[in-house]
C-alpha positions in Angstrom: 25.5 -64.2 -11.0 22.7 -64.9 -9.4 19.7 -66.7 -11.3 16.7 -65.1 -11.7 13.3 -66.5 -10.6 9.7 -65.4 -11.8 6.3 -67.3 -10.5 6.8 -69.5 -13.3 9.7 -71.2 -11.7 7.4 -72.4 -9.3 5.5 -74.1 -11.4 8.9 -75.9 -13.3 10.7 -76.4 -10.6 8.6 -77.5 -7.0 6.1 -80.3 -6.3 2.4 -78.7 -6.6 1.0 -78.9 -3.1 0.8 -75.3 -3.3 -0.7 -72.8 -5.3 1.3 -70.0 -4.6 -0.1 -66.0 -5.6 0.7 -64.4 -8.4 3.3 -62.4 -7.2 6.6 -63.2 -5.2 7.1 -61.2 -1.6 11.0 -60.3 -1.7 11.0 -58.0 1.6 9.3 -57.1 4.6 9.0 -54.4 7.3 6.8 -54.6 9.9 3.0 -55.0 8.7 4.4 -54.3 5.0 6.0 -56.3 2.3 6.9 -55.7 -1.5 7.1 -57.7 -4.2 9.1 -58.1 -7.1 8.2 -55.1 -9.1 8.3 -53.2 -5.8 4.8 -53.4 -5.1 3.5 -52.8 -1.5 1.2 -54.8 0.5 -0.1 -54.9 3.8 0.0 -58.0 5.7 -3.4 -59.3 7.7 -1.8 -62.6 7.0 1.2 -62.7 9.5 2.4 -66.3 7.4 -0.7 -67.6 8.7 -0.5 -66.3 12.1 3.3 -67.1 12.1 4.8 -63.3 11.9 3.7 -62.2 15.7 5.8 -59.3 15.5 5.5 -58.6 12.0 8.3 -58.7 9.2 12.2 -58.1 10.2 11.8 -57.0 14.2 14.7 -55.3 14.9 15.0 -56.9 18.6 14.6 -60.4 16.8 16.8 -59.6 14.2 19.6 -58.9 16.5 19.2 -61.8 18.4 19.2 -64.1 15.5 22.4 -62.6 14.2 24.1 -62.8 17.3 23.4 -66.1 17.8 24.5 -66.9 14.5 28.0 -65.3 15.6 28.3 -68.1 18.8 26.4 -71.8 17.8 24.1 -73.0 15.3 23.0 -76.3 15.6 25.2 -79.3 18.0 22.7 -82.4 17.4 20.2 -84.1 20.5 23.2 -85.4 21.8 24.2 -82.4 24.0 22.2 -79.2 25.2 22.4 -75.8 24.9 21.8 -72.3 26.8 19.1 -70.9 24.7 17.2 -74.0 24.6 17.1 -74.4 28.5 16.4 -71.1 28.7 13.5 -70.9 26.5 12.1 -74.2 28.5 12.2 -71.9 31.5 10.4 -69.0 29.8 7.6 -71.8 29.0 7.5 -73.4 32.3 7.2 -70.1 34.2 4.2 -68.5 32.1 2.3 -71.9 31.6 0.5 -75.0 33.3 3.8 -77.1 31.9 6.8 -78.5 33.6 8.8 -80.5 31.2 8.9 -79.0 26.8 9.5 -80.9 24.2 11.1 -79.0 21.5 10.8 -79.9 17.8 10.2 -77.8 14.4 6.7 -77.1 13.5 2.9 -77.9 14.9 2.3 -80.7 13.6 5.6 -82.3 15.0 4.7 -80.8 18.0 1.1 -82.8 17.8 2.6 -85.7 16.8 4.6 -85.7 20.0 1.6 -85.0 21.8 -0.4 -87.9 20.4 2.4 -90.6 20.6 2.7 -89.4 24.5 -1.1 -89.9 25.1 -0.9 -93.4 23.7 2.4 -94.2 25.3 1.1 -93.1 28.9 -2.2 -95.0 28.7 0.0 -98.3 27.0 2.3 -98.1 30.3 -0.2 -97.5 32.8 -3.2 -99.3 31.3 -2.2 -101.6 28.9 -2.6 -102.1 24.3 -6.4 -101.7 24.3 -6.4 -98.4 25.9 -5.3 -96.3 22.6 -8.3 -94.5 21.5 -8.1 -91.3 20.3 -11.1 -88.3 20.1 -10.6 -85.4 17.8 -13.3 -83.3 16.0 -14.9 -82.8 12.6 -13.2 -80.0 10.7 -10.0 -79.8 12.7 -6.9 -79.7 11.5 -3.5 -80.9 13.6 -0.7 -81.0 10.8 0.1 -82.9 7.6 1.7 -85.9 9.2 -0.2 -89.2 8.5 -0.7 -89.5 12.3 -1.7 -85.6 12.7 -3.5 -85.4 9.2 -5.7 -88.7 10.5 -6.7 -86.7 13.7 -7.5 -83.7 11.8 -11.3 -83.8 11.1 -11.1 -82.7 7.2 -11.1 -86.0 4.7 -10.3 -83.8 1.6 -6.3 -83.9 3.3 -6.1 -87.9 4.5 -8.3 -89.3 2.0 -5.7 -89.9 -0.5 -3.7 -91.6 1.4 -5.1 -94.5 3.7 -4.6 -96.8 5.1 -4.7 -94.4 8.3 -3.4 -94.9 11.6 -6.3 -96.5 13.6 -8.1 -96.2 16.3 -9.4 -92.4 15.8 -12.8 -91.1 15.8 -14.5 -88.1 15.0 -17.7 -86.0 16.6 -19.0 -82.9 16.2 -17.0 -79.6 17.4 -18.8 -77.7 20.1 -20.9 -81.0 20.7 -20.3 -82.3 24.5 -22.7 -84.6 24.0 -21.2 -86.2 21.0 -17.8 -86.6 22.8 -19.4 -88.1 26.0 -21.4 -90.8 23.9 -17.9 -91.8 22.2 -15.7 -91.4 25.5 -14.5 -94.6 27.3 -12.1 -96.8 29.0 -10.3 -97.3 25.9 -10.1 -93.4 25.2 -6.1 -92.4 25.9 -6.8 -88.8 24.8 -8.8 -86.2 23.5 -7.1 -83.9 21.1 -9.0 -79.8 20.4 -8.1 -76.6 19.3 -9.9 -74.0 21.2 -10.4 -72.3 18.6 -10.9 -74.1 14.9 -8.4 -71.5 12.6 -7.9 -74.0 9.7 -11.9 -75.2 10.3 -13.5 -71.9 9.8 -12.2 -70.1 12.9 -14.8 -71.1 14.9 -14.3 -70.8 19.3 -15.1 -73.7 21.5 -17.9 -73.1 23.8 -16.4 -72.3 27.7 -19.1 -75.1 28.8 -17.4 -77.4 26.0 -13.9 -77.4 26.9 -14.7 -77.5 30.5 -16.9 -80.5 29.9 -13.9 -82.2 28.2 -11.7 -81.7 30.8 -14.4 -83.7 33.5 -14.5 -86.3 30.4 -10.8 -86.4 30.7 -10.6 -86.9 34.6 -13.1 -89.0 34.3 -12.0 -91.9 32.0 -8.1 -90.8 32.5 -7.5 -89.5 28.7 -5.0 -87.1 28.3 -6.6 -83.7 27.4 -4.6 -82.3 24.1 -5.1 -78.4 23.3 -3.6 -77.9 20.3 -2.3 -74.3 20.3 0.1 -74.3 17.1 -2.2 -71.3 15.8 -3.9 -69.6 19.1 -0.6 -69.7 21.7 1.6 -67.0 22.1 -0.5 -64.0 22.5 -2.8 -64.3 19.1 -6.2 -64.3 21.3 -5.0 -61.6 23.5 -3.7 -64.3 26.2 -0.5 -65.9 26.2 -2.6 -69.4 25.6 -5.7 -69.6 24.6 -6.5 -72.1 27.8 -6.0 -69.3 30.1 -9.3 -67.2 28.8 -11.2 -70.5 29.2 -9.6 -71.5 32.4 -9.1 -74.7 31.7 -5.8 -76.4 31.8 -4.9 -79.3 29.6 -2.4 -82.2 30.1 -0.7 -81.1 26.9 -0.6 -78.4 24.9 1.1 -77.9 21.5 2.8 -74.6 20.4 4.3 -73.1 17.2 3.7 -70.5 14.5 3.6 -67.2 16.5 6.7 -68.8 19.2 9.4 -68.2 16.7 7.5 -65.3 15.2 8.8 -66.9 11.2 11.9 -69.0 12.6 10.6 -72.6 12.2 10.0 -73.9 15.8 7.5 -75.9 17.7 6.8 -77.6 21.6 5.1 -79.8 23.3 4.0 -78.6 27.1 3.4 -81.6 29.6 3.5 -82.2 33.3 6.3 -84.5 35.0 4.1 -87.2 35.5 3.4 -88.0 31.9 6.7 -86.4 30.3 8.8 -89.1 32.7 7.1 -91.9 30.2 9.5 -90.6 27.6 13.1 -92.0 27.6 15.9 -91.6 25.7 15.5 -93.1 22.5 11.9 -93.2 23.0 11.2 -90.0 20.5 13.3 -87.1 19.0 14.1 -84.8 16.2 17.2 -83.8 14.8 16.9 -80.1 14.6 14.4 -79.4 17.5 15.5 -77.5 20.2 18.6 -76.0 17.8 20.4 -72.7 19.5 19.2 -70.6 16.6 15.6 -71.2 17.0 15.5 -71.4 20.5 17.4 -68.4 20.6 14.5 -66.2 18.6 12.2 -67.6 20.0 13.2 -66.8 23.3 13.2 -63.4 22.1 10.1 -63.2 20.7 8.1 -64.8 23.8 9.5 -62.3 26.1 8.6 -59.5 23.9 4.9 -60.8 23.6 4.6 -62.3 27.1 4.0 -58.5 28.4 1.0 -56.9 29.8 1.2 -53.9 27.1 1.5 -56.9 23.9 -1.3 -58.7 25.4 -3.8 -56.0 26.4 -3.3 -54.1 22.9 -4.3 -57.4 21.6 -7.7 -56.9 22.6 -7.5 -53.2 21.7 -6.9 -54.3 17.9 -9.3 -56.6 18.1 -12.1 -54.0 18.3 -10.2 -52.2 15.6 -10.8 -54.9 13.4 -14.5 -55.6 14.3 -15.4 -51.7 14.0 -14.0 -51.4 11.0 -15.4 -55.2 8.8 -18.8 -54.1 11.0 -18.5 -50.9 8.8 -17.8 -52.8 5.7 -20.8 -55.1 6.4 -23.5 -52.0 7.0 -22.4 -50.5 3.3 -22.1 -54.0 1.6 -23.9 -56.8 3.3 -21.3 -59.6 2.7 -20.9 -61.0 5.9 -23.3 -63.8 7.8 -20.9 -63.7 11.0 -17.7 -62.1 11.8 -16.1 -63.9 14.9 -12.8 -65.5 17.2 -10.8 -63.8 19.5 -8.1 -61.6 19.5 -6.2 -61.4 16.0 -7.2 -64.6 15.0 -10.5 -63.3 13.4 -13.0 -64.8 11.0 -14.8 -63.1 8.4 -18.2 -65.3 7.0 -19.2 -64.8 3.7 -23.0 -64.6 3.3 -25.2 -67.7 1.3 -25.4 -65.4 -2.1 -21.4 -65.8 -1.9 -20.7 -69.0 -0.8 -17.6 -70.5 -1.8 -16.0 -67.2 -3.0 -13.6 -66.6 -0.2 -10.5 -67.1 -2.4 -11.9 -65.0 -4.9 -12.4 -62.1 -2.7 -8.7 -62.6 -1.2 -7.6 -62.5 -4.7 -9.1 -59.1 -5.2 -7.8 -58.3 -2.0 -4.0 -58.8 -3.0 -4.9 -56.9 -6.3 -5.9 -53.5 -3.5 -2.6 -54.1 -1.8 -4.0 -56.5 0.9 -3.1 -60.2 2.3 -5.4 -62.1 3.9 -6.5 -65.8 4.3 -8.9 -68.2 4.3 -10.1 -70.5 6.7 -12.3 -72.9 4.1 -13.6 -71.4 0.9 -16.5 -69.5 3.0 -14.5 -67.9 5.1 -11.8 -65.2 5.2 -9.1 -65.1 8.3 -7.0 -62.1 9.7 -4.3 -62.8 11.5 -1.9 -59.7 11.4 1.0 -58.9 13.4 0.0 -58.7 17.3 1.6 -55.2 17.3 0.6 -53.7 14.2 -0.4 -49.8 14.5 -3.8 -48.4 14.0 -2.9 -46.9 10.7 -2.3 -49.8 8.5 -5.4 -51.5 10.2 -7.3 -48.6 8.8 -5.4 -48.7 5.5 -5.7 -52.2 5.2 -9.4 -52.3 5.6 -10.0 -49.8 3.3 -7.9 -52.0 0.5 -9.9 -54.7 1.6 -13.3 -52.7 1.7 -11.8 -52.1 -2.2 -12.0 -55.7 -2.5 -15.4 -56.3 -1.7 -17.2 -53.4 -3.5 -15.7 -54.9 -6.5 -16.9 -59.0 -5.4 -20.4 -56.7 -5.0 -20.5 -54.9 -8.1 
């Protein structure tokens, strides 16, 4: 028989570094998902920008399952089609010529940062190992990816850091230019802060990093765990910019829910790496690669990516309507389907509270800091339930107003 489980098992049972809602999702079907008790919800979460292609894809699902029917997993010492395969798909769309493959973003970024410092230690020497990043970013929850983020409230509690990091201001050239150096191995950005507020980089910002880069010979690092794979309406976020890191980190939306991540490089700094140099036990498995292989060849199309951009003026209508009946919102920004909602100064800080009322209309959402509130729904949802799900949500806010 099988044991029951309730909220409260979450409490008895895990370690706390979540506070999970109220209620406990048991199924999914495209934008949609019920609880428990059989309540339904729209989804403007997407598993924080994971579910690309929203819940239970019937092309994805048939994939995974016949994968699951020929090879699951063989180990790093031997390689499989899916996983070469996948490579290919990356190399063919992107800047990259070797991938990296590994399990989530921040193993990907932790790749990423251990190849910066390993490239400048071989061609430069020890004292060449500093590392840029910016205030209010976030990289991943290893100690070496949680010291790069820019947010102290997760790597304050537990120093002593990794060294030889330093943060400036986001969207501040100037900042990074005063700090940049001979010593600097890389600079590490999201082009678009989703943890930090969602907030874009300026075009003249990341362009300026880039000269920065050439400059001093740092590796440039675009982080892309949360904006790759069609969530700004491009495959990568670096191709609206038009500018082209060294590295880039994917994730999230590339297995669309099947735990994967990769590192992109060129063959001049991936040929640094030798075997034994780095690795992961599951990364690169036939089952991940396999859906995610999938999945990118179902976004990586000119009718995915366009109705990106089509939804994303669905989305700003309709929270532009919201805003003219209840002035809430200071800003509503980002790019794509990774959109930012910013609460006005009289309702500072209640972000989560409005979410909360949210989930009570029928609604998921995030938040991106506790002034903020972040959509990031499937890339493909329909018009309908982004109508229905702003009117839940516009249900929400009356009730934060009243």
């Amino acid at each position: 028989m099988e044991q029951q489980v309730t909220r409260h098992s979450f409490d008895d049972w895990m370690v706390p570094v979540y506070s999970p809602a109220s209620f406990i999702p048991v199924r999914g079907e495209g934008s949609r998902l019920w609880d428990q008790q059989g309540k339904e919800y729209l989804d403007f979460a997407g598993g924080i920008a994971v579910n690309a292609l929203g819940h239970a894809h019937p092309e994805v699902k048939k994939t995974l399952i016949e994968q699951a029917g020929k090879l699951w997993h063989v180990g790093n010492g031997y390689t499989n089609e899916p996983v070469l395969r996948l490579a290919k798909q990356l190399i063919d769309a992107t800047f990259a010529q070797k991938v990296f493959f590994c399990n989530s973003g921040a193993e990907a970024n932790e790749a990423a940062l251990k190849l910066a410092r390993k490239v400048a230690r071989d061609s430069a020497g020890e004292s060449k190992n500093q590392i840029l990043a910016f205030n209010n970013a976030f990289h991943g929850r290893t100690l070496f990816t949680v010291s790069a983020g820019g947010q102290p409230k997760y790597s304050q509690d537990f120093a002593p850091l990794p060294a030889g990091i330093h943060h400036v201001p986001f969207n501040d050239l100037a900042a990074a230019e005063a700090f940049i150096s001979e010593q600097t191995c890389a600079v590490i950005v999201e082009p678009i802060q989703g943890e930090g507020g969602v907030v874009p980089a300026d075009r003249a910002f990341l362009q300026g990093l880039r000269e920065l880069c050439d400059r001093y010979q740092a590796l440039l690092i675009f982080d892309e765990v949360q904006t790759g794979v069609g969530r700004t309406g491009h495959l990568y976020a670096y191709q609206d910019y038009g500018v082209v890191p060294d590295v880039l980190t994917t994730a999230k939306a590339l297995g669309g829910g099947f735990p994967i991540g990769a590192m992109l490089t060129l063959d001049k700094y991936a040929k640094t790496m030798q075997p034994g140099t780095h690795g992961t036990t599951y990364g690169g498995n036939p089952l991940a690669t396999a859906v995610a292989g999938k999945v990118f060849s179902l976004i990586n199309t000119p009718t995915v990516l366009q109705g990106v951009g089509e939804r994303h003026q669905w989305f700003i209508d309709g929270l532009t309507r919201i805003n003219e009946r209840y002035p809430l919102f200071a800003e509503i920004r980002g790019k794509g389907l990774l959109i930012g909602v910013e609460l006005s100064a009289n309702y500072a800080g209640k972000a989560k509270q409005l979410t909360n009322l949210a989930a009570e209309e029928g609604l998921i959402a995030l938040i991106a800091g506790p002034d903020v509130v972040r959509f990031a729904p499937a890339l493909i949802i329909d018009r309908a339930d982004v109508e229905e799900g702003l009117a839940r949500f516009e249900r929400a806010v009356s009730r934060l107003c009243a």
